[in-house]
gemmi code that builds the backbone of each chain (N, CA, C; Angstrom):
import gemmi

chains = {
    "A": [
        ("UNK", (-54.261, 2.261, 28.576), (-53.420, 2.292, 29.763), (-53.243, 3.733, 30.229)),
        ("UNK", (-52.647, 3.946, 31.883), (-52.949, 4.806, 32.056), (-51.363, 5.458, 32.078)),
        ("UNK", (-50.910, 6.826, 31.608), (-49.916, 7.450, 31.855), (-49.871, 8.620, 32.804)),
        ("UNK", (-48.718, 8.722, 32.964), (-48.615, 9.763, 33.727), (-47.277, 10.862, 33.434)),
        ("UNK", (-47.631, 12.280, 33.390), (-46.940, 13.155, 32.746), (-46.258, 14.074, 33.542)),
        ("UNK", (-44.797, 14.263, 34.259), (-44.323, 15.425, 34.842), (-43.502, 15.901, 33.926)),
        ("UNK", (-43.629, 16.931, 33.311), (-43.369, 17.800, 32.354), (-41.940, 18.619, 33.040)),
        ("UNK", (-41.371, 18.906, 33.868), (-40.844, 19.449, 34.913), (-39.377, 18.580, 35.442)),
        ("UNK", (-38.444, 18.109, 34.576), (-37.564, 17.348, 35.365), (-36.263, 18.123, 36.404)),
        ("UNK", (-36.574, 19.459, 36.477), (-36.082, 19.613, 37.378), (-36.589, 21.078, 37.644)),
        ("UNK", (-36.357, 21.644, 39.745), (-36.835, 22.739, 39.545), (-35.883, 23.408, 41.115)),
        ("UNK", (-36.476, 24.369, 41.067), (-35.182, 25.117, 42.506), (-36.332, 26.248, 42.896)),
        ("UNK", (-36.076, 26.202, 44.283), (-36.919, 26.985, 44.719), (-35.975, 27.652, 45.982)),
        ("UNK", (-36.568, 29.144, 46.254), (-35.406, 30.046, 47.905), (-36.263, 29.157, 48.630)),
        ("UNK", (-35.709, 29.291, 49.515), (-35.907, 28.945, 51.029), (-37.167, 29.580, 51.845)),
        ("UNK", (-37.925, 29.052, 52.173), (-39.415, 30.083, 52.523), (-40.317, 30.360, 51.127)),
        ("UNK", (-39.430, 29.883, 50.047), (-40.808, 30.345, 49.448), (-41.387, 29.370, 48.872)),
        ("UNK", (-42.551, 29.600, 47.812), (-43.737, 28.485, 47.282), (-42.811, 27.974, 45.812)),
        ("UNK", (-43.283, 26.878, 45.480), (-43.091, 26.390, 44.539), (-44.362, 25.458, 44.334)),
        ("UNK", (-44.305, 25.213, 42.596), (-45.376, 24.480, 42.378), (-44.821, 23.488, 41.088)),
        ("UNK", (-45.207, 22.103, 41.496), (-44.642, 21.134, 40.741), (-45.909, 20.381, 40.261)),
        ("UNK", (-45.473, 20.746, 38.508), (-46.633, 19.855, 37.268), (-46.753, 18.322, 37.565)),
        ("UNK", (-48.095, 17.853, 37.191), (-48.254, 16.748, 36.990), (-49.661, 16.501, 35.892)),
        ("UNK", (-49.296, 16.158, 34.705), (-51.118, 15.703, 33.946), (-50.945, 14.312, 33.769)),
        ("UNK", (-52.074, 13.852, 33.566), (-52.237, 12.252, 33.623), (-53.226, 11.834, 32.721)),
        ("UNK", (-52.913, 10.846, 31.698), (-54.016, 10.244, 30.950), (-55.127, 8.887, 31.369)),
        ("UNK", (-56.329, 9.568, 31.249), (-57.310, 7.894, 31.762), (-58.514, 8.462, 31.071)),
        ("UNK", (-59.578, 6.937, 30.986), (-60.183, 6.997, 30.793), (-61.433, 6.539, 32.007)),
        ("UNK", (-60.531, 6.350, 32.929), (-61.600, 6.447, 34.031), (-62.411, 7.305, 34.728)),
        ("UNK", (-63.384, 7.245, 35.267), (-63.882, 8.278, 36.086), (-63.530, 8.444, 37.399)),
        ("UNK", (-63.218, 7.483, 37.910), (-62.770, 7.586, 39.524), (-61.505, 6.716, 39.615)),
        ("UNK", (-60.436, 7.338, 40.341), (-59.524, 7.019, 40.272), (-58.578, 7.753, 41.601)),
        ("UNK", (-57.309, 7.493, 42.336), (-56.513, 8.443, 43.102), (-55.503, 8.624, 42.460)),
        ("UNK", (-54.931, 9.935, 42.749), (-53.488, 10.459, 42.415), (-52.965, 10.794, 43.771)),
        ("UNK", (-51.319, 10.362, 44.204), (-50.834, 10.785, 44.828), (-49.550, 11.598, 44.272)),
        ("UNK", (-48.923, 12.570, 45.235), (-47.569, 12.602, 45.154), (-46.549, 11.827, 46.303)),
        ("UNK", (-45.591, 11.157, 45.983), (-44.401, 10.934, 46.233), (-43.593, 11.746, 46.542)),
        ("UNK", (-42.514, 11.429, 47.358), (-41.148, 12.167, 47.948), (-40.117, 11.245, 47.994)),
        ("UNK", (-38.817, 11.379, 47.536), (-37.844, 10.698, 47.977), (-36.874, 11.160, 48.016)),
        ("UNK", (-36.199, 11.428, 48.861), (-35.262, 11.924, 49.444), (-33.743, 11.304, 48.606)),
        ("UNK", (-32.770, 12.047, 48.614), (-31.486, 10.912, 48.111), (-31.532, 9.982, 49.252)),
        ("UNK", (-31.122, 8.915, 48.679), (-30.579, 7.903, 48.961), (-31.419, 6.964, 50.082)),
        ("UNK", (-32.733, 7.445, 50.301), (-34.132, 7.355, 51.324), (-34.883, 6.836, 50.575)),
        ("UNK", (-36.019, 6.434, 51.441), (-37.176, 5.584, 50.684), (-38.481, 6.135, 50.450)),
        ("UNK", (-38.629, 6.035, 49.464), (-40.078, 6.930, 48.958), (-41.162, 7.042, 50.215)),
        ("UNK", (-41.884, 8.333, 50.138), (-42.436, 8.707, 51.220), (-44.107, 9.430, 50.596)),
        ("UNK", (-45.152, 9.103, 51.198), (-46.204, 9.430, 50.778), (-46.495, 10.928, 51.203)),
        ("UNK", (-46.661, 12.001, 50.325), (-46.370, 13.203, 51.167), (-48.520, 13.627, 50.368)),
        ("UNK", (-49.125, 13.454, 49.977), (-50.444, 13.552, 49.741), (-51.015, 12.994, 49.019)),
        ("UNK", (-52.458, 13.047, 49.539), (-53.222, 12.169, 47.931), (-54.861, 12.859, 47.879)),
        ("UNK", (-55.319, 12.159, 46.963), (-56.471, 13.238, 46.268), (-57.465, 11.879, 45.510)),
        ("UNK", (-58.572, 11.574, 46.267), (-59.864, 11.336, 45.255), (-60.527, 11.786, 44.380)),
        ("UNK", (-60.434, 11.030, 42.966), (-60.597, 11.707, 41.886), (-62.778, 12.286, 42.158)),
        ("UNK", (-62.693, 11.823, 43.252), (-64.514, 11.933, 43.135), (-64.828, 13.304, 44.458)),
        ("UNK", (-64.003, 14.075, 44.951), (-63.935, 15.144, 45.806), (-63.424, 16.341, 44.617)),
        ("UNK", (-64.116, 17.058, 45.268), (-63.674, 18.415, 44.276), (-63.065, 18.761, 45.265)),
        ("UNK", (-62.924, 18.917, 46.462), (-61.996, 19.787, 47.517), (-60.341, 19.065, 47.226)),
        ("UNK", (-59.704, 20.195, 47.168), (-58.067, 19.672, 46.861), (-57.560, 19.806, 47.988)),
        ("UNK", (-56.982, 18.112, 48.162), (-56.310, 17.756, 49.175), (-55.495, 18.810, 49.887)),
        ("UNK", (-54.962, 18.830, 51.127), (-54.061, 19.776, 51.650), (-53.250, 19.000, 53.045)),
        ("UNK", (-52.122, 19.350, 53.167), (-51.139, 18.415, 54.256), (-50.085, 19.707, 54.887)),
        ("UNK", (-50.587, 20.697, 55.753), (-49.359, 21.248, 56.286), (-49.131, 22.183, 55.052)),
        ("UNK", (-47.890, 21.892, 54.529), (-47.594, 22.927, 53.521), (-47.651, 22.287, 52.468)),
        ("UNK", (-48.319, 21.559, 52.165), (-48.429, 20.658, 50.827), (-49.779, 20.936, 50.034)),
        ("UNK", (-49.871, 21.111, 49.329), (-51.581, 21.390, 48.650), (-51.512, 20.783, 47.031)),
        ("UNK", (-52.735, 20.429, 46.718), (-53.016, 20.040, 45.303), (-53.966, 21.140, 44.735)),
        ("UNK", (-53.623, 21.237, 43.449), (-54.790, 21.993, 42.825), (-55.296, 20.484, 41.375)),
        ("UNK", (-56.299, 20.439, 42.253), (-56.609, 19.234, 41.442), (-58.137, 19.616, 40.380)),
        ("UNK", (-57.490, 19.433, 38.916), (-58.365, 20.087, 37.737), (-59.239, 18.930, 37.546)),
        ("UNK", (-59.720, 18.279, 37.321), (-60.246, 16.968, 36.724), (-60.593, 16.647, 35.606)),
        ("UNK", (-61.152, 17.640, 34.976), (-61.393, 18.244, 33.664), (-60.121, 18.413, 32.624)),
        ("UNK", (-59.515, 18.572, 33.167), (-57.664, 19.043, 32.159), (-57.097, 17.487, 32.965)),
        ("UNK", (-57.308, 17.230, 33.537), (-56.388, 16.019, 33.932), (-54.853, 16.579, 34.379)),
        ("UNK", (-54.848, 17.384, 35.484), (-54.022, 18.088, 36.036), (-53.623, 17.791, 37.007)),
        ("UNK", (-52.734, 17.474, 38.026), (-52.559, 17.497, 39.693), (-51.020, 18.181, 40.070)),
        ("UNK", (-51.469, 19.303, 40.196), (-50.028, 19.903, 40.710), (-49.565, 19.751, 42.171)),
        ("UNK", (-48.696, 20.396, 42.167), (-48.339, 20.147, 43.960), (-47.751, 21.272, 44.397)),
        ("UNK", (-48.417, 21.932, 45.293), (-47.775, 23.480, 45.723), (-47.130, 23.067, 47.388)),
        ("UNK", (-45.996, 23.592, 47.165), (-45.116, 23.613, 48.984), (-45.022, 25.000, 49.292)),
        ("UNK", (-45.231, 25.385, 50.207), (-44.971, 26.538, 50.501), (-44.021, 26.540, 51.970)),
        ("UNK", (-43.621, 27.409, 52.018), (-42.442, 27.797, 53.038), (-41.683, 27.128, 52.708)),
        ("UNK", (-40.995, 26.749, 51.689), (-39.937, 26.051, 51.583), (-39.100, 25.383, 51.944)),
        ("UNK", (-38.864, 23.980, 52.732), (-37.647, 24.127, 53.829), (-36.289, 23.324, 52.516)),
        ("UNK", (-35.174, 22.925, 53.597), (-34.035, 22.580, 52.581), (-34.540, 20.936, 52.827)),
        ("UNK", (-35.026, 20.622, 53.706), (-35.345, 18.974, 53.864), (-36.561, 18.777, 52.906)),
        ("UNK", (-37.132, 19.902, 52.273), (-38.159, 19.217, 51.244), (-37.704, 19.311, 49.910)),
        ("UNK", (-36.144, 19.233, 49.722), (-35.040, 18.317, 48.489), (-35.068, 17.330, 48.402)),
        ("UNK", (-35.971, 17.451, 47.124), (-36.054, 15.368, 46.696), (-36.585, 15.666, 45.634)),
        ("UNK", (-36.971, 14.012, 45.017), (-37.239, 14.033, 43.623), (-38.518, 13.312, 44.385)),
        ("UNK", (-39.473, 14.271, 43.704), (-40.822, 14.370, 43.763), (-41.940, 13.633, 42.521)),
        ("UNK", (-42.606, 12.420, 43.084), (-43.089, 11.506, 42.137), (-44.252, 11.496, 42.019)),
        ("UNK", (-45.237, 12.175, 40.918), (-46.586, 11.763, 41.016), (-47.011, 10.574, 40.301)),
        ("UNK", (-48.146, 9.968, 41.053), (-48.910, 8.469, 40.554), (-50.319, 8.609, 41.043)),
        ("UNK", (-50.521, 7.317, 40.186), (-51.950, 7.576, 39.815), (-52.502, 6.125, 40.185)),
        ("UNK", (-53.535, 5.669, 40.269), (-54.059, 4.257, 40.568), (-55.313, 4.410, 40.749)),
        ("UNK", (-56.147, 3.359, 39.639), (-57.420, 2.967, 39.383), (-58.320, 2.990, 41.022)),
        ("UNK", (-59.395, 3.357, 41.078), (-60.133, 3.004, 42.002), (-61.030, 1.275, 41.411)),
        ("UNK", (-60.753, 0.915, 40.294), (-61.184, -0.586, 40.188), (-60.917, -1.454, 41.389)),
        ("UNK", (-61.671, -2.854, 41.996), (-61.508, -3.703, 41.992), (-60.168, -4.237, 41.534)),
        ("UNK", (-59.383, -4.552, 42.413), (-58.214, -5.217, 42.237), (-57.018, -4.949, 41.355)),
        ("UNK", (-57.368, -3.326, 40.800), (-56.160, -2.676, 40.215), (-55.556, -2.076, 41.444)),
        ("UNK", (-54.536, -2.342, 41.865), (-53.749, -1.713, 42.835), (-52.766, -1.071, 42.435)),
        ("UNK", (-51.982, -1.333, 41.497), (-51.068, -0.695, 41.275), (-50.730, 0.836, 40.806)),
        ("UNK", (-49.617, 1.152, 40.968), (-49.219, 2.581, 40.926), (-48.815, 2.767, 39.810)),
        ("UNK", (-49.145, 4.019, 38.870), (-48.617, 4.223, 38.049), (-47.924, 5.823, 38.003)),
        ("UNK", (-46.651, 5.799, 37.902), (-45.450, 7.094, 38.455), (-45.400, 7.952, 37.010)),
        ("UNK", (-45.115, 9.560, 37.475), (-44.426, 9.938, 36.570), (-43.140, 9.920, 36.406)),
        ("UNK", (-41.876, 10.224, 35.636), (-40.618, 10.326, 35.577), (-40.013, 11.305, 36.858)),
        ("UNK", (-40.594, 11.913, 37.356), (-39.789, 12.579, 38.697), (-39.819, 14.277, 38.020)),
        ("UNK", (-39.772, 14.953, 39.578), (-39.344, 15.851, 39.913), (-37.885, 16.012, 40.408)),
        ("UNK", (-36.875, 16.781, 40.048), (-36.031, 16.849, 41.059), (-36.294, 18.309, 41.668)),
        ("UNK", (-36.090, 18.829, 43.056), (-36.349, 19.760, 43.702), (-35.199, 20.476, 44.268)),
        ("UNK", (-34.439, 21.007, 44.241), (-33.577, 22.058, 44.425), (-34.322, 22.830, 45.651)),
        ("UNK", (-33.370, 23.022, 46.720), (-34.089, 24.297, 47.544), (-32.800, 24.847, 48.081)),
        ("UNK", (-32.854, 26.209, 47.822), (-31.757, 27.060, 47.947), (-31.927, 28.186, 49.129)),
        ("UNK", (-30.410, 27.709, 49.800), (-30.421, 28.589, 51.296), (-30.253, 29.826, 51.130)),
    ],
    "B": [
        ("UNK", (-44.483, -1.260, 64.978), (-44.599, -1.154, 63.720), (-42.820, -0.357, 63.222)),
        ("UNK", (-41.723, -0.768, 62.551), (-40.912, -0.713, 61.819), (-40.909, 0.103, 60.487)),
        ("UNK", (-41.929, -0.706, 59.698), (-42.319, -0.126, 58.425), (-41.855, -1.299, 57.560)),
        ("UNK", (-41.784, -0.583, 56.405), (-41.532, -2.009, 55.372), (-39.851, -1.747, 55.185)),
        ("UNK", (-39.438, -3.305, 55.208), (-37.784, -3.218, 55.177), (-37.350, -4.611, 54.094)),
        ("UNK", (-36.081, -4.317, 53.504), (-35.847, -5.145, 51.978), (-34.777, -5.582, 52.350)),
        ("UNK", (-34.437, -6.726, 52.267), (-33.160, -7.041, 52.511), (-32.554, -8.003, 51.157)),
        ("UNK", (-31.238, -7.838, 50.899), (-30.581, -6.969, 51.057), (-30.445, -5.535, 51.001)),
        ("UNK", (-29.756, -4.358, 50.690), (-30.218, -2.925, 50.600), (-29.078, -3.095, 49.221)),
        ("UNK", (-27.980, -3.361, 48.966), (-27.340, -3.819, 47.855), (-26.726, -5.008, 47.642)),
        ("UNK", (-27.223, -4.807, 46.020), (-26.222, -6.266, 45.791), (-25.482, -6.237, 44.640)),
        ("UNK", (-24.310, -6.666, 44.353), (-23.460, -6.903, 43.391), (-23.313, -8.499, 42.836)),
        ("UNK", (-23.739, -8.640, 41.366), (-24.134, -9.788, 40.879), (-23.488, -9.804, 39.831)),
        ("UNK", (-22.450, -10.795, 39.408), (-22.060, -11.002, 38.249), (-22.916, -11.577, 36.483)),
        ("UNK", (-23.037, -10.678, 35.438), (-23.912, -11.504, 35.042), (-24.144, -12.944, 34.640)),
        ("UNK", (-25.458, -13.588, 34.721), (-25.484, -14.969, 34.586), (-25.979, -15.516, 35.845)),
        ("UNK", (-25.676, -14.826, 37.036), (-25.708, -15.266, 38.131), (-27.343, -15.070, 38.890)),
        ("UNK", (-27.519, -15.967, 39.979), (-29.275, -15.847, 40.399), (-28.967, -15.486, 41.598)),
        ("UNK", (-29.790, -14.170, 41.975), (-30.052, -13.191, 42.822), (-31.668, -13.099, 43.646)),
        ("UNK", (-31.411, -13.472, 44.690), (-33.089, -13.317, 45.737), (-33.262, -11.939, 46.421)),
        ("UNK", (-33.983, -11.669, 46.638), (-34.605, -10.130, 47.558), (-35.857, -10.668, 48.285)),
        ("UNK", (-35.173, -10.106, 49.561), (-36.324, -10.379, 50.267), (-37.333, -8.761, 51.044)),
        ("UNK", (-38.382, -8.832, 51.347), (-39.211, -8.008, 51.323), (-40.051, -8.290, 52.985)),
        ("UNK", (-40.337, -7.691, 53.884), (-41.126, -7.504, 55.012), (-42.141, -6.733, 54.849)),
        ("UNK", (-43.271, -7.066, 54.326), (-44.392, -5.277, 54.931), (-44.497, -5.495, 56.151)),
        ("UNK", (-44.959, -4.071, 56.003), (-45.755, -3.562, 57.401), (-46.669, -4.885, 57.964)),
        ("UNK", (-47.096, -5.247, 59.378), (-47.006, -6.407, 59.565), (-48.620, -6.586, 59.308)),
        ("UNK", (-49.550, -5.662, 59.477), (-51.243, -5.927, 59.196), (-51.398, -5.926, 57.759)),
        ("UNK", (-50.450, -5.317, 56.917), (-50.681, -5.085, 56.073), (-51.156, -6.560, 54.714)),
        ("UNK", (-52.122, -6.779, 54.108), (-52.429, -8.249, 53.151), (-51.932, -7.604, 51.755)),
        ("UNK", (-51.602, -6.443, 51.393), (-51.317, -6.764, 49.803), (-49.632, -5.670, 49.979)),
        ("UNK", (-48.922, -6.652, 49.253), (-47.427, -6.440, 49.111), (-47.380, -6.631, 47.662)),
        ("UNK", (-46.681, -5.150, 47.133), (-46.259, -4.673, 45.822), (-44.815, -4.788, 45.720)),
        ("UNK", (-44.144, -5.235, 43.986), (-42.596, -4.958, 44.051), (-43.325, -4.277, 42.827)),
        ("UNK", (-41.805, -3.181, 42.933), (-41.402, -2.077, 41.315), (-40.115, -1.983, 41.156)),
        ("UNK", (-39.648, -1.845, 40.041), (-38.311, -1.588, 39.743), (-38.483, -0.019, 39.314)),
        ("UNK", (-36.824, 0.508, 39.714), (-37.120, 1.775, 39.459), (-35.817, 1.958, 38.589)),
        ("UNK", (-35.675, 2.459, 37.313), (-34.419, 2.713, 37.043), (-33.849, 4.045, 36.954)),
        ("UNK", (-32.478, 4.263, 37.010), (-32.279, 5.742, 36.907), (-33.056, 6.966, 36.365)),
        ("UNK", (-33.131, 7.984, 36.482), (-33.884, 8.866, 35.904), (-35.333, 8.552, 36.007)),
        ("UNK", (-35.793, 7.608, 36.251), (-37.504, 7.358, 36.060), (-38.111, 6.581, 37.159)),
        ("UNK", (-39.467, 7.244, 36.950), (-40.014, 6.790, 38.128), (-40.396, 5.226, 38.602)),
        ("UNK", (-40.593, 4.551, 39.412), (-41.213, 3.054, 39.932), (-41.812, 2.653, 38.736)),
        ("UNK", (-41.617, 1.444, 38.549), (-42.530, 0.562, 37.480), (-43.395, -0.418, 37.961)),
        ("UNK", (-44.262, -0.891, 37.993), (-45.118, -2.047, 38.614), (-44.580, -3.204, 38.008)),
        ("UNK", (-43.980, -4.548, 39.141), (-44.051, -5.400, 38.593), (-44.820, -6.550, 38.799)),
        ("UNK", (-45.267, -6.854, 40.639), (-46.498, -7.958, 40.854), (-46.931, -6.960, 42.138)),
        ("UNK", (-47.811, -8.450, 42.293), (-48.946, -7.938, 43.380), (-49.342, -8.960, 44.210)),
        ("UNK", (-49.229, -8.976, 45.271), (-50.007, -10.106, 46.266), (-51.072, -9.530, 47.021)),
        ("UNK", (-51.873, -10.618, 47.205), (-52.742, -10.031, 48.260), (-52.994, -11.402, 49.095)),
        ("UNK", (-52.615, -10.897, 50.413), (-52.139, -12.546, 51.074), (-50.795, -13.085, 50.527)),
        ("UNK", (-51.353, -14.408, 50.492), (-50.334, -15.349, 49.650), (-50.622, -15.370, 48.085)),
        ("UNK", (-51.656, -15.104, 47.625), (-51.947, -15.133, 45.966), (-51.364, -14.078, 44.755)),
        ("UNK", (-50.636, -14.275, 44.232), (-50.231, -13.429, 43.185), (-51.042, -12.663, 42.303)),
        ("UNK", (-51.768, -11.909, 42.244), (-53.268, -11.624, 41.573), (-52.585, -10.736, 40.310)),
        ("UNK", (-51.432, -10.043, 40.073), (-51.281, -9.479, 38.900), (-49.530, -9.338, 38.878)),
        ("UNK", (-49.298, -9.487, 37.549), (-47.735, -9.406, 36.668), (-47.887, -8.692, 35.417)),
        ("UNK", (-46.720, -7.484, 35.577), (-46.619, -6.696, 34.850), (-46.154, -7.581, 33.941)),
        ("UNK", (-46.178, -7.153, 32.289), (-45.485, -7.684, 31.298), (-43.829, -7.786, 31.528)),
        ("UNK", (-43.311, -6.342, 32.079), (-41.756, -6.300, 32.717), (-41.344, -7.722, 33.499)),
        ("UNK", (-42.297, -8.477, 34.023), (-41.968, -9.607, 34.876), (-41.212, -10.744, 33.780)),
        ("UNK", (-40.377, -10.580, 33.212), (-40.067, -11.876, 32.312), (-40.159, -13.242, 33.174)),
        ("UNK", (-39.925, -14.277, 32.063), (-39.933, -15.501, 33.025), (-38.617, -16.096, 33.601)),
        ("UNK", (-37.365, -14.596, 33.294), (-36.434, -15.129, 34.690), (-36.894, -14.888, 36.255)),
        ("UNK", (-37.969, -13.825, 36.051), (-38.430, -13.708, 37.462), (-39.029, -14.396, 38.059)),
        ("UNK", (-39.160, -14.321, 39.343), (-40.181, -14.891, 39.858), (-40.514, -13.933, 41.591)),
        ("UNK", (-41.617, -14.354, 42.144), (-42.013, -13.628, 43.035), (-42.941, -14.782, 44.102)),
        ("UNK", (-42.757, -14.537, 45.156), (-43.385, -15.624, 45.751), (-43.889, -14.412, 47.312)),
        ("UNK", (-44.893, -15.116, 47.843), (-45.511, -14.757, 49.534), (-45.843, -15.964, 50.255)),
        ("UNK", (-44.828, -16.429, 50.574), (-45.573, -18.206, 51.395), (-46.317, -17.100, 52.811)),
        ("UNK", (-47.571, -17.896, 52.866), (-48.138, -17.714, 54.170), (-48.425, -16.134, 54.334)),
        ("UNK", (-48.677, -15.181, 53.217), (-49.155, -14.521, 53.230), (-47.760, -13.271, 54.011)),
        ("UNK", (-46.889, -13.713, 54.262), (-46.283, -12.077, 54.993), (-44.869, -11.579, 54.161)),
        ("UNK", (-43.915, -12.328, 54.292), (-42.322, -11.841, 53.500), (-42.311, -12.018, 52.261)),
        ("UNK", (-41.861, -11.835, 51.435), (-41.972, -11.585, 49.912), (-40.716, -12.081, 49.638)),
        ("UNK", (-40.491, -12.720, 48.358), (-39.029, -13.076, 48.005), (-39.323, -12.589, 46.299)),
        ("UNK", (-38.342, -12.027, 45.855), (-38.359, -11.907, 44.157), (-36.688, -12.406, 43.899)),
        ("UNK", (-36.954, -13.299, 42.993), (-35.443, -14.173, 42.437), (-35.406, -13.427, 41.089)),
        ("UNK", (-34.800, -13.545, 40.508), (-33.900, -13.010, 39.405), (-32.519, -13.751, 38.885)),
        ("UNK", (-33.117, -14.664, 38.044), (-32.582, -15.845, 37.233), (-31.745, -15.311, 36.079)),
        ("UNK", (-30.672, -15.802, 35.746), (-29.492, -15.419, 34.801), (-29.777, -13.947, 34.509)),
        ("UNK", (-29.672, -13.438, 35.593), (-29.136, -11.854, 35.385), (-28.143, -11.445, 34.336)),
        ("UNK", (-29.110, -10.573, 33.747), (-28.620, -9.347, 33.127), (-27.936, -8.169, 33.244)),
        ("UNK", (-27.562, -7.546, 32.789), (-26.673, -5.898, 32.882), (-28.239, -5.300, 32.647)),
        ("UNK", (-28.988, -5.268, 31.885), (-30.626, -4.723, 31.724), (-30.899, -4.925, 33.428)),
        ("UNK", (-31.018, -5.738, 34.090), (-31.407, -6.146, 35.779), (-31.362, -4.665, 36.373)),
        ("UNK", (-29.850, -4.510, 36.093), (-29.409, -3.183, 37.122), (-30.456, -2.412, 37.486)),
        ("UNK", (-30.884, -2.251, 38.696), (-32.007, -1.135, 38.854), (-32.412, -1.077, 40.752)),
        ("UNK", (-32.873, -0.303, 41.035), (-33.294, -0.554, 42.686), (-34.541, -1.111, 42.599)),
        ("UNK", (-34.908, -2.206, 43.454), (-35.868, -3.029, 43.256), (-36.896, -2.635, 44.338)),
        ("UNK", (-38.010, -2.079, 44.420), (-38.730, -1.557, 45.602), (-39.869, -2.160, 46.338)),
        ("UNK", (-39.990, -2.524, 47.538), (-41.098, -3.320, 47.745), (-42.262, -2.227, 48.522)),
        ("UNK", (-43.596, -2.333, 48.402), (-44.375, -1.753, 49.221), (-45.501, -2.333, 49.704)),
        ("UNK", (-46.444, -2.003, 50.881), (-47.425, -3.120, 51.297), (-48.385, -1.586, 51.438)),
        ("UNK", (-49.658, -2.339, 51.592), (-50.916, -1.222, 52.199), (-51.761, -2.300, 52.968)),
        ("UNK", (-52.852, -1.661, 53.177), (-53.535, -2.478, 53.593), (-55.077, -1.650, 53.090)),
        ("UNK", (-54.662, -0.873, 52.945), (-56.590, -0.146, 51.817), (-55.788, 0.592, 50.883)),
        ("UNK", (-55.903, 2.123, 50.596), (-55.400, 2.540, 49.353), (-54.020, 3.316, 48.873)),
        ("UNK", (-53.624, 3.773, 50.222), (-52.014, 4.025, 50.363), (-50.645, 3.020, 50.449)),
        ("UNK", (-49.910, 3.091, 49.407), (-48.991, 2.626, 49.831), (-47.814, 2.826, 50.390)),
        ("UNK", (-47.183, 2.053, 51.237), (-45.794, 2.169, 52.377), (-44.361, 1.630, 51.427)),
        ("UNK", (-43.508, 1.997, 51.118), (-42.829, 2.233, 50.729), (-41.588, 0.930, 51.517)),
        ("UNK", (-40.504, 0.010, 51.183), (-39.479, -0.107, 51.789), (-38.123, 1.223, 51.071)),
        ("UNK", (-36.829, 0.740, 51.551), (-35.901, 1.306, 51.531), (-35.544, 0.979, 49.807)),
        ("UNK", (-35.699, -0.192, 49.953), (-35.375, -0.842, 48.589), (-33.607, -1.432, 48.650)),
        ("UNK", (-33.688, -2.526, 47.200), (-32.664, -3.254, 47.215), (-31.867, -2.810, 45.473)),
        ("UNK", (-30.601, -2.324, 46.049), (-29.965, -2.024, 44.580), (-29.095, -2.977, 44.097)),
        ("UNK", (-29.499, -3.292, 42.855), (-28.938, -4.311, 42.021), (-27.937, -3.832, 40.954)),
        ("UNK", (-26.873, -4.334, 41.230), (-25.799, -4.127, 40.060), (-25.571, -5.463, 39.964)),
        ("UNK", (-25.456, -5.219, 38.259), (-25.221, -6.781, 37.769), (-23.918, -6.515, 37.069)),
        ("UNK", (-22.667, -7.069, 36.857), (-21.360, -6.893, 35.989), (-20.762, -7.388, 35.478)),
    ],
}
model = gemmi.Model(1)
for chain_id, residues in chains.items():
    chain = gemmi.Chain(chain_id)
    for i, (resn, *xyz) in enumerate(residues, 1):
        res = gemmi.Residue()
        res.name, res.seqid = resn, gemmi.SeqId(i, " ")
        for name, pos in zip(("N", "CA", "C"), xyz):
            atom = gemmi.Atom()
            atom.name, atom.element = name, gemmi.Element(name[0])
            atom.pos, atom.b_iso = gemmi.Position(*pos), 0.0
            res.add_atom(atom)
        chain.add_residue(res)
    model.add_chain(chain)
structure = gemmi.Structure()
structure.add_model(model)
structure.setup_entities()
């Protein structure tokens, strides 16, 4: 089965600047997606990027970027410019590229602190 | 397009008592996911439709649950002699290829 590891349960970042939030993941697959998650308090989870395990180019969204290892089984998540609306608890998951595995598999969360 | 929406958004359930949730995806969308999420930790998988067919159940699905899609679109998950274990926000999501859409979700307190 497949897990998923955020090492990181909580983190704070100034205002404008970068932060970078862990994620490693166990499989034995070869092709597979990882996304990250966003959820805001008390809001509904929000898809903020994702990454094919079969592209070496790491995804990128605005100020959102992956550095995606494949080899270490790594997917971090870098924000840069910081704003205070990108406070949330930040969820990475993972899901089989199989045939009819759909489902998501989450890590325990990020929480994100961003300080004015 | 709305997005995906859960109704109720809370509920307060005495235990013992049987509790429904209902679920809307996105409206093109054919495969609708529920997860429970409990404090501190992330979404758990519990079924899967695609259409109207149930194609996968997490072990978490005991057999007080149940999960249904008549006709392929709204989702209902019941929750039979609730537990204080129940307590959790119950989350529904739909796609329609490999991203999934998220609802608001439905929070369950059981007491």
């Amino acid at each position: 089965a497949q897990t998923v590891t955020q090492s990181q349960p909580e983190m704070s970042v100034q205002e404008a600047e970068t932060v970078t939030l862990s994620c490693t993941y166990d499989t034995s697959e070869s092709d597979y997606y990882l996304f990250w998650y966003k959820q805001p308090p008390s809001r509904q989870m929000i898809l903020v990027i994702r990454q094919e395990a079969y592209k070496q180019q790491n995804a990128t969204e605005n100020r959102f970027s992956v550095n995606f290892q494949k080899a270490a089984k790594s997917f971090s998540l870098k924000i840069s410019d910081s704003q205070l609306g990108d406070a949330a608890m930040y969820f990475c998951a993972y899901r089989s590229s199989g045939a009819g595995s759909y489902q998501l598999t989450f890590g325990k969360g990020t929480k994100l602190s961003v300080i004015p | 397009d709305t997005g995906v929406s859960q109704d109720p958004r809370h509920k307060i359930t005495k235990r013992g008592q049987n509790v429904t949730f209902r679920c809307d995806p996105i409206s093109e969308h054919n495969r609708l996911y529920w997860y429970r999420q409990t404090l501190g930790q992330g979404p758990e998988f519990l079924t899967y439709f695609q259409n109207e067919a149930q194609l996968e159940k997490s072990r978490l699905l005991s057999d007080r649950f149940s999960a249904e899609r008549p006709k392929g679109s709204f989702s209902t998950l019941e929750i039979q002699r609730t537990e204080q274990g129940d307590s959790a926000m119950y989350l529904c999501a739909s796609s329609d290829r490999d991203e999934q859409y998220f609802g608001p979700g439905t929070r369950l307190t059981v007491t």
